[in-house]
Backbone as JSON, one array per atom type, in Angstrom:
{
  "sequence": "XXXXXXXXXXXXXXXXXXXXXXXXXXXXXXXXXXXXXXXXXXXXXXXXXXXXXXXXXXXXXXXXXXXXXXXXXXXXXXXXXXXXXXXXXXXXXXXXXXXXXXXXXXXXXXXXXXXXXXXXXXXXXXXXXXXXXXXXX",
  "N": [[14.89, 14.07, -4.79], [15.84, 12.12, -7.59], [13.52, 9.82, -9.17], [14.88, 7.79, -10.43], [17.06, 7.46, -9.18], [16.11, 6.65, -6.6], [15.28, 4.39, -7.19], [17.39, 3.1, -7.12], [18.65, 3.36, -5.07], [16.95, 1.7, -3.53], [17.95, -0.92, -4.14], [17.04, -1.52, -7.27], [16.99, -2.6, -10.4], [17.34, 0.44, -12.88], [15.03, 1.15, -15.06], [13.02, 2.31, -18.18], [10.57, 1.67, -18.04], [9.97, 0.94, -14.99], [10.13, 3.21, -14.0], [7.92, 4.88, -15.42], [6.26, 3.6, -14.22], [6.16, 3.82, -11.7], [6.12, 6.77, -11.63], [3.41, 7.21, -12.85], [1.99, 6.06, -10.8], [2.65, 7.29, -8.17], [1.38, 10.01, -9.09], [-1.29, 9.29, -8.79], [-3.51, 9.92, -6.44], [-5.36, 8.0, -5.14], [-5.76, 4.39, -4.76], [-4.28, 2.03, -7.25], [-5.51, -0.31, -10.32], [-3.36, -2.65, -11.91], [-4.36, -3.14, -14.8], [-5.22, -0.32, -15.09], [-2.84, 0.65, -14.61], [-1.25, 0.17, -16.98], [-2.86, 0.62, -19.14], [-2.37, 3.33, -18.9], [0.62, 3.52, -19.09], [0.59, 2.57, -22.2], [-1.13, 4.71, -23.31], [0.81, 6.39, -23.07], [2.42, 6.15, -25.27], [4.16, 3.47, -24.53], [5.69, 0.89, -25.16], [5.07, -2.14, -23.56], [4.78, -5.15, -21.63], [1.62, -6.36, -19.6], [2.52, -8.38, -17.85], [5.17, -7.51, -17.47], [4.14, -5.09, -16.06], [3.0, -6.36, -13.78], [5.06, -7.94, -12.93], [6.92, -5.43, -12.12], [5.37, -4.14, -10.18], [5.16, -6.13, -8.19], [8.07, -6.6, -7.19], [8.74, -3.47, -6.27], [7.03, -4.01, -4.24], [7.7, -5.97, -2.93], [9.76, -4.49, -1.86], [8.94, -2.02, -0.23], [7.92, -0.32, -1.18], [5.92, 0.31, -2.37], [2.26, -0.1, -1.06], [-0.03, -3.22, -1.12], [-3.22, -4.14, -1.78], [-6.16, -6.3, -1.31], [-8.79, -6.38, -2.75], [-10.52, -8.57, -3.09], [-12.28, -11.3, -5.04], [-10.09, -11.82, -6.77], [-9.09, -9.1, -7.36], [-6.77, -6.67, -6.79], [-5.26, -3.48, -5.94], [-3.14, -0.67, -5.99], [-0.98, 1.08, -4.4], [1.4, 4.41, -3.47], [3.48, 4.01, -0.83], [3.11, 5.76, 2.43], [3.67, 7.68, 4.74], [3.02, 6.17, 7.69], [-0.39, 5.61, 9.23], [-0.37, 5.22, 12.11], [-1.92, 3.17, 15.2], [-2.32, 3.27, 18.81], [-2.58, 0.48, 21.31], [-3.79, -0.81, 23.84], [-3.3, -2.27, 26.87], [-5.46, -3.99, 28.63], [-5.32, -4.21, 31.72], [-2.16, -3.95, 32.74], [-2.08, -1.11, 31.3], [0.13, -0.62, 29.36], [0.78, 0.39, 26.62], [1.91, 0.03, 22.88], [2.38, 0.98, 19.33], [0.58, -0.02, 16.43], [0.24, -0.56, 12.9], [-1.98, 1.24, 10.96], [-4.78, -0.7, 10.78], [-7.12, 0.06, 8.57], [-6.98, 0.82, 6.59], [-7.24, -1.17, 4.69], [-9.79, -1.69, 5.2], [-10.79, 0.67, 3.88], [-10.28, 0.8, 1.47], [-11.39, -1.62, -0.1], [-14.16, -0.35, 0.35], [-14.06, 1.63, -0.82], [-13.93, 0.6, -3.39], [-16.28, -1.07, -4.16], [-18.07, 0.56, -3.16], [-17.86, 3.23, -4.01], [-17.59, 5.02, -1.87], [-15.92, 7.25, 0.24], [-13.99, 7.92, 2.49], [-13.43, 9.9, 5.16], [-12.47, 10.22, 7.3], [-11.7, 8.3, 10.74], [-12.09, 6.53, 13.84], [-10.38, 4.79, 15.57], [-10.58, 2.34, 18.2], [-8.42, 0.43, 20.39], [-8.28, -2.25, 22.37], [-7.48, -4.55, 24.81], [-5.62, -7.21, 26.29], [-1.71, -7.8, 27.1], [0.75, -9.92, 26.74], [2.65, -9.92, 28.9], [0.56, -9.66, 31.23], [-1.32, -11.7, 30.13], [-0.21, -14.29, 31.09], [-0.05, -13.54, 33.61], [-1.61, -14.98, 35.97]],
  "CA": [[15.64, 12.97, -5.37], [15.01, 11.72, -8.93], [13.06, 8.64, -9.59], [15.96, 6.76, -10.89], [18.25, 7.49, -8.21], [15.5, 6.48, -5.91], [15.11, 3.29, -7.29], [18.85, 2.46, -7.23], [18.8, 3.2, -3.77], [16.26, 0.79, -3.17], [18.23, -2.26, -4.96], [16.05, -2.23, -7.99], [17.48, -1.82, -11.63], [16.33, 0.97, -13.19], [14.27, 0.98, -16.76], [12.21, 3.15, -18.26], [9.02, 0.79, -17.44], [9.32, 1.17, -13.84], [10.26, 4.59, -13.69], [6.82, 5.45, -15.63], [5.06, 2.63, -13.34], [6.52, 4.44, -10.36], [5.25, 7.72, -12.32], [1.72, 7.05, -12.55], [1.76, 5.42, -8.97], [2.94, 8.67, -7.62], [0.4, 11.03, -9.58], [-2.81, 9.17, -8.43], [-3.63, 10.04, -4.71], [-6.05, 7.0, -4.33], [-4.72, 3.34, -5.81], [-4.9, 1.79, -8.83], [-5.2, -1.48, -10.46], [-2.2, -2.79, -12.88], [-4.74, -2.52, -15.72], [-4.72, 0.82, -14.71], [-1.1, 1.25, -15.09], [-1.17, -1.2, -18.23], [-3.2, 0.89, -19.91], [-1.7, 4.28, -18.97], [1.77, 3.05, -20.27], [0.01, 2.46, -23.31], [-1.25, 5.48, -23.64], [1.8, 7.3, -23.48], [3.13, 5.24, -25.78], [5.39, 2.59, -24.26], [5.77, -0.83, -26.01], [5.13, -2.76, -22.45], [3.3, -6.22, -21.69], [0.95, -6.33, -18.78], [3.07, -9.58, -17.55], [5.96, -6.29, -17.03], [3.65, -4.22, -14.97], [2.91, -7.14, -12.22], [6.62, -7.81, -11.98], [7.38, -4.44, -11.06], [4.76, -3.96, -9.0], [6.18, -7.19, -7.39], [9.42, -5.65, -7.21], [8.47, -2.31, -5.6], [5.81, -4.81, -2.69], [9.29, -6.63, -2.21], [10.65, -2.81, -1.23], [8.72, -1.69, 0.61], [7.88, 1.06, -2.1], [4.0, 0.04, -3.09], [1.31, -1.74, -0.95], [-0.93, -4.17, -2.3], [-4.88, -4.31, -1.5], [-6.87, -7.17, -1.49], [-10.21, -6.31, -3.2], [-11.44, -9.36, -3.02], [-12.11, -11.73, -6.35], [-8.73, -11.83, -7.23], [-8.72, -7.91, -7.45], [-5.66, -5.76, -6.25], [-5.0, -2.33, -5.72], [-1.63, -0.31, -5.77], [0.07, 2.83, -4.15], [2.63, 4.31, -3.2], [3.86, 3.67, 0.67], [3.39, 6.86, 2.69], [3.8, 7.63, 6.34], [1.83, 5.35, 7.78], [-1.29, 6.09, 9.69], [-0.93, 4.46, 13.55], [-2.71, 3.62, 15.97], [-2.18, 2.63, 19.46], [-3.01, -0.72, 21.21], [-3.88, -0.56, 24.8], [-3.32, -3.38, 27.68], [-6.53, -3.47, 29.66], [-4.72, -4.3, 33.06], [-0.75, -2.69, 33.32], [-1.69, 0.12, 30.67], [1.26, -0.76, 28.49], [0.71, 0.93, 24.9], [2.13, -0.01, 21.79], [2.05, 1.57, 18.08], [0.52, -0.35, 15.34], [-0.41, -0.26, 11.87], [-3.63, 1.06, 10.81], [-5.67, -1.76, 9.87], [-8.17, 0.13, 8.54], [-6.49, 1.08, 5.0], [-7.56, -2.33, 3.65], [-10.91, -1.73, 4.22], [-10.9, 1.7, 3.34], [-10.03, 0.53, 0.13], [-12.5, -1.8, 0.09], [-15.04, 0.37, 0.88], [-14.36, 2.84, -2.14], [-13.93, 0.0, -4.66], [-17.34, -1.77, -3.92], [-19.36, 1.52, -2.98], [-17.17, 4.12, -4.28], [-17.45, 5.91, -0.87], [-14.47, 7.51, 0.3], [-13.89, 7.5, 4.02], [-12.49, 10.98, 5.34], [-11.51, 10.32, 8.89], [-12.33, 7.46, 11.08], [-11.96, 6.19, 15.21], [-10.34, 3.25, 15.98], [-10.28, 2.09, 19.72], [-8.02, -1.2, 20.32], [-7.92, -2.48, 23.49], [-6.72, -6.26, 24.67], [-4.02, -7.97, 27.38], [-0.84, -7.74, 26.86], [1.14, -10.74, 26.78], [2.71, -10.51, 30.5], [-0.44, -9.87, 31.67], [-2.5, -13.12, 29.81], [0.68, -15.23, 31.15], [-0.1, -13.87, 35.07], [-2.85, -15.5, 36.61]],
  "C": [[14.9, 12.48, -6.62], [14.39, 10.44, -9.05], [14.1, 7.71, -9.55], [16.95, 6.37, -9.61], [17.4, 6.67, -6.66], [15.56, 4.85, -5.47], [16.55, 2.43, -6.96], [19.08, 2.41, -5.96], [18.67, 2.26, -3.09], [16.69, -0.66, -3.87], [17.74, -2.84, -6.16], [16.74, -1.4, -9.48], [16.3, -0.84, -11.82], [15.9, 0.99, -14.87], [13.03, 1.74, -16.72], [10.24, 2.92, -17.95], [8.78, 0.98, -16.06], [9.44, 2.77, -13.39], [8.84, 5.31, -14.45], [5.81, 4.53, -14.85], [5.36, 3.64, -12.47], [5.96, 5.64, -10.45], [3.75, 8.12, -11.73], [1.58, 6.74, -10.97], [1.73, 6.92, -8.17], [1.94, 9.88, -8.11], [-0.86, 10.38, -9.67], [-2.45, 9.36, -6.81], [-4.25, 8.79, -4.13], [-4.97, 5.76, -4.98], [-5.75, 2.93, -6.8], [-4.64, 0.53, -9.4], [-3.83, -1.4, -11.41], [-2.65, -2.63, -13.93], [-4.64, -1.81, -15.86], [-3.48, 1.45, -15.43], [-1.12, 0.76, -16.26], [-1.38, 0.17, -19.14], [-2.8, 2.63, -19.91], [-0.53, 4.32, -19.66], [1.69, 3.23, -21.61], [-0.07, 3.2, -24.51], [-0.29, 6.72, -23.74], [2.44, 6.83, -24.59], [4.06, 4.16, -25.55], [5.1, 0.95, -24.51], [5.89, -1.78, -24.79], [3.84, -4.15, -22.62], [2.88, -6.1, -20.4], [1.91, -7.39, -17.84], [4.46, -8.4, -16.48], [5.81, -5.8, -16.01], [3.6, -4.86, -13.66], [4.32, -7.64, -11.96], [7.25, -6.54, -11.49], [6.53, -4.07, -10.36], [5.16, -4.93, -8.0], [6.94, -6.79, -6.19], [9.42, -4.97, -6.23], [7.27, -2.94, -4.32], [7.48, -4.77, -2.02], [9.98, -5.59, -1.21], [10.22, -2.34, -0.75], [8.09, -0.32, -0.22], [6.2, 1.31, -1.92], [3.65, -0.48, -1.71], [-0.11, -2.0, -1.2], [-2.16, -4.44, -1.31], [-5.02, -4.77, -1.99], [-8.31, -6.57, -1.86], [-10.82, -7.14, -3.16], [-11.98, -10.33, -4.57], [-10.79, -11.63, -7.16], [-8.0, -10.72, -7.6], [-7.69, -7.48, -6.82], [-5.42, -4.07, -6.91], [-3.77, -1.66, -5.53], [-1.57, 0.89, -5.28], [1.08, 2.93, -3.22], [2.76, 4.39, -1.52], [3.78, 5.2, 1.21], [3.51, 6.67, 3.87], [2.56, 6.73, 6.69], [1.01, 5.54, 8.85], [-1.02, 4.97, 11.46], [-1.69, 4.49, 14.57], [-2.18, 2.61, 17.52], [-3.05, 2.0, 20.22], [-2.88, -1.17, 22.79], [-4.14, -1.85, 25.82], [-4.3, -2.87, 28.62], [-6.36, -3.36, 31.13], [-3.29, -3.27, 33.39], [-1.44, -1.72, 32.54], [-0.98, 0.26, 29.59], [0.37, -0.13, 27.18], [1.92, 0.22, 24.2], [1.2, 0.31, 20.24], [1.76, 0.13, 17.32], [0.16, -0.13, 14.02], [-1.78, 0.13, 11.65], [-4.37, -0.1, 10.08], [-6.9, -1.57, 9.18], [-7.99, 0.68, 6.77], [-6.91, -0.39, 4.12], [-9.23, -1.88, 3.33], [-11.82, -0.44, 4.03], [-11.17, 2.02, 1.81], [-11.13, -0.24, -0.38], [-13.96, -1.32, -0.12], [-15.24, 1.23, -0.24], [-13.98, 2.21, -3.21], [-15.15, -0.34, -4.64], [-18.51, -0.41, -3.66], [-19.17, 2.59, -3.83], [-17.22, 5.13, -3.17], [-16.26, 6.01, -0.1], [-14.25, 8.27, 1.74], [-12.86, 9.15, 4.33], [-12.05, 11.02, 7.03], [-12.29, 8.76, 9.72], [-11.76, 7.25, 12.72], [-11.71, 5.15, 15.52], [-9.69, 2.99, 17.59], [-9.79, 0.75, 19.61], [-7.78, -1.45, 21.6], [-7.71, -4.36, 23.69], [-5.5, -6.45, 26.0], [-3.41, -8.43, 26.34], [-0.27, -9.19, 27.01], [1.89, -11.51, 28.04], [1.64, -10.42, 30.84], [-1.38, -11.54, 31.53], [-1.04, -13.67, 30.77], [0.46, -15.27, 33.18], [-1.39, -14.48, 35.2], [-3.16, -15.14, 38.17]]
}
């Protein structure tokens, strides 16, 4: 599917600004700040203001397209949404499982902005009572 058509899917006009934001987003593997993108734009030539780039990055949070890392100091991080890594979340009494998000992509990110070390597999055990359970006594 083409970019454009992608975006239209997703409720979001399309213009040639987010279709080269969406671009770049898509041809880095790790993320990237909006400077980043700012200054890629730039460099292709496209007559864009930085003010541009954080509304469609916005935009594309809103959609579910991008998501947005906290770095910490008012830093942020961008990419594009992929399958998402789960993990399940184990009731110490019935057993019950449930899937959740990995919570470990924040500070993955984290981790290779501040060190630049870049995390290639990791083990996360979650365990906890379930909500009938805390409620029996």
């Amino acid at each position: 599917m083409r970019i454009g058509e992608y975006l239209n899917e997703k409720g979001i006009k399309v213009t040639k600004s987010r279709i080269a934001i969406y671009e770049i987003l898509s041809d880095n593997d790790s993320s990237i700040s909006a400077d980043f993108i700012y200054d890629k734009c730039r460099n292709i030539g496209m007559d864009i203001n930085l003010s541009t780039v954080y509304r469609t990055l916005e935009i594309f949070e809103e959609k579910e397209i991008i998501e947005k890392f906290d770095l910490g100091n008012g830093k942020y991080s961008f990419t594009i949404r992929k399958n998402k890594h789960m993990h399940k979340l184990e009731c110490s009494k019935c057993h019950k499982q449930i899937e959740v998000p990995c919570p470990m992509q924040q500070v993955e990110e984290l981790l290779k902005n501040q060190t630049g070390f870049v995390l290639t597999e990791h083990k996360l055990m979650l365990k906890g009572i379930c909500e009938e359970c805390k409620d029996k006594k």
